[in-house]
C-alpha positions as CSV (number, residue, x, y, z in Angstrom):
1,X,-11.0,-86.2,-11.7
2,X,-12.9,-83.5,-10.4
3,X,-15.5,-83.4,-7.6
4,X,-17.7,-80.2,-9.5
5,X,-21.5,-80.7,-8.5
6,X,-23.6,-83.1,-10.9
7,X,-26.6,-81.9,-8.3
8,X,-27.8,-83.7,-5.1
9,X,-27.4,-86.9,-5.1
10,X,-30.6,-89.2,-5.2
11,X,-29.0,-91.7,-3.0
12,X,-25.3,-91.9,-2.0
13,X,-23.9,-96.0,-1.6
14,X,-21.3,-96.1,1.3
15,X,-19.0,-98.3,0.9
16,X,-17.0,-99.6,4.2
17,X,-15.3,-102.0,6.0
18,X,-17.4,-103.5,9.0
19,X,-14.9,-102.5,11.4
20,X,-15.8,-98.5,10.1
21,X,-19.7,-99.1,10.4
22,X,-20.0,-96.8,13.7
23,X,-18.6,-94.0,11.4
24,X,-20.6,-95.0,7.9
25,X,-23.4,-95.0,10.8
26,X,-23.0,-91.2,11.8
27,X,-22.8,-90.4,8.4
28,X,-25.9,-91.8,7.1
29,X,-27.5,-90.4,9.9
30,X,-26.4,-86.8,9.3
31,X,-26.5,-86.9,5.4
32,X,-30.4,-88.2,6.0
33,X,-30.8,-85.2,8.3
34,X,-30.4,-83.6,4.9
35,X,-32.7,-85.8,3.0
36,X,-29.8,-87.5,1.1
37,X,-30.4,-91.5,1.4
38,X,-27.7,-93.5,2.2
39,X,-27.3,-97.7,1.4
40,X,-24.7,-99.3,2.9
41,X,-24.8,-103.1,4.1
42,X,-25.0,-102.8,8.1
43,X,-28.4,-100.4,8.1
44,X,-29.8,-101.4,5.0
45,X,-29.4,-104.8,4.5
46,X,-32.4,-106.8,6.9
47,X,-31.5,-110.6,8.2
48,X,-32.3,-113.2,5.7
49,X,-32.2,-111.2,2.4
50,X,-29.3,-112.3,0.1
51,X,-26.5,-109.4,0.8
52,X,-24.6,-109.8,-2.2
53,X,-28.0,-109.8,-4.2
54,X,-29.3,-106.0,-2.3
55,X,-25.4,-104.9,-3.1
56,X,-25.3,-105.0,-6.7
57,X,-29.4,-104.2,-6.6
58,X,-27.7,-100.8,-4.5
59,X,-24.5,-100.0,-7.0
60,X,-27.3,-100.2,-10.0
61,X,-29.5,-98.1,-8.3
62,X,-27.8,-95.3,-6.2
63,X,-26.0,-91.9,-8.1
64,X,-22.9,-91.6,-5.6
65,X,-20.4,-93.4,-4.8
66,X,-18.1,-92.3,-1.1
67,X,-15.8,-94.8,-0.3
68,X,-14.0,-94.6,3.8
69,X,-11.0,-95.3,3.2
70,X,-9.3,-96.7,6.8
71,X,-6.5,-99.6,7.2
72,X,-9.6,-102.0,6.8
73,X,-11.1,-100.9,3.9
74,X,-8.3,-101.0,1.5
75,X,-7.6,-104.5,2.5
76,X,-11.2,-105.0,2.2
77,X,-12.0,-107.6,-1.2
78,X,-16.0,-106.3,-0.7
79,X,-14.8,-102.8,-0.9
80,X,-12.5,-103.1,-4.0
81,X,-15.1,-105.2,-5.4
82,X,-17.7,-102.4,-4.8
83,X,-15.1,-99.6,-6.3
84,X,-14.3,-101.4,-9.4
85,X,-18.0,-101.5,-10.6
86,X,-18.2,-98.2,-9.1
87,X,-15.4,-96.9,-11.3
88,X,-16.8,-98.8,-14.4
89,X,-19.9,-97.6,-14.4
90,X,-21.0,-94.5,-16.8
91,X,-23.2,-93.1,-14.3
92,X,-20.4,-93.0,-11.2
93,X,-18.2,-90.1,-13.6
94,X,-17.2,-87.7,-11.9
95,X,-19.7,-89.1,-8.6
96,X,-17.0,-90.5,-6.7
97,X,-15.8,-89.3,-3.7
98,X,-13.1,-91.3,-1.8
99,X,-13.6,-90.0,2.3
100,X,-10.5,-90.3,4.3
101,X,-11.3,-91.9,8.0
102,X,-8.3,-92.9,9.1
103,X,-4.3,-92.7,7.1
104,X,-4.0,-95.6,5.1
105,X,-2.2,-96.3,2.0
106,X,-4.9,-96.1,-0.6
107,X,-3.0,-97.9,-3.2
108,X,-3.6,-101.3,-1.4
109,X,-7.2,-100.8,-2.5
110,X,-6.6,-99.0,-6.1
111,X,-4.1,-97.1,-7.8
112,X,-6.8,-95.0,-9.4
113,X,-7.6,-93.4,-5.8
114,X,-4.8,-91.2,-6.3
115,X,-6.8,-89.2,-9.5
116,X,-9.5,-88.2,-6.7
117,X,-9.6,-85.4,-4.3
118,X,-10.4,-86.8,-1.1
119,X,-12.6,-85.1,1.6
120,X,-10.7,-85.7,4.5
121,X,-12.9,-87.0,7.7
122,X,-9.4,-87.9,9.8
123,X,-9.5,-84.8,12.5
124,X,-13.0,-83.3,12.5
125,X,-16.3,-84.8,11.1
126,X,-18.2,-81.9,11.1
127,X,-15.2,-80.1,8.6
128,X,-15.3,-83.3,6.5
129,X,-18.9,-83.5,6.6
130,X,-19.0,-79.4,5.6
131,X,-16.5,-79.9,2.8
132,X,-18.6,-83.5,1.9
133,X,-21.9,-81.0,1.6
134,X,-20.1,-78.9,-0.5
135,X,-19.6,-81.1,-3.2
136,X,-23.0,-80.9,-3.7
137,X,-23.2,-77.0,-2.8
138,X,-25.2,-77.2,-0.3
139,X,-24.9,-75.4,2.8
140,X,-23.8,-76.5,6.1
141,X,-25.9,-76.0,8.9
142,X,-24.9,-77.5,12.4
């Protein structure tokens, strides 16, 4: 599957394990520096609402999918959960985009992973986070 440009995303959903939220954190933040929205359960999700309820309500709404892929996240049921609507969904073709965190084996999580070109966050965010940008052709400005 390619990663060509569908245009700027509307809102991305990030999905993560808990145990990666200080990353999916620093990469909302930076992506909203841009003015790209970002869902994903530990900002967006306030105390008593239903969180399985705002999920779906999130996969139905947003245009992107990124997945972090880490140890955690492929043995994560929320996250394959969340990639398997993602993947049956019309409007997530060609608008996924798997980010590598940490190594893992991503088949643990699915064996479709291997059809995507992976932006790779593992040795330097702000690379990852230039090549991430470039999906969408923008630029990268520090």
């Amino acid at each position: 599957m390619s990663r060509k440009s569908n245009g700027s995303p509307k809102e991305l959903f990030l999905s993560h394990s808990s145990a990666n939220a200080g990353f999916a954190n620093r990469l909302a933040e930076a992506l909203a520096g841009r003015g790209i929205p970002t869902f994903f359960s530990q900002k967006s999700i306030r105390g008593a609402q239903e969180w399985h309820d705002e999920i779906g309500a999130a996969l139905q709404r947003c245009d992107w999918f990124l997945v972090i892929l880490t140890p955690h996240s492929v043995r994560s049921k929320w996250v394959k959960r969340e990639l398997i609507y993602a993947l049956q969904a019309k409007r997530y073709n060609d608008r996924i985009i798997p980010l590598l965190y940490k190594t893992c084996d991503t088949s643990q999580l699915s064996w479709t992973l291997s059809a995507f070109q992976y932006v790779d966050f593992r040795k330097d965010f702000e690379a990852g986070y230039q090549r991430l940008l470039g999906v969408w052709k923008m630029d990268y400005r520090p």
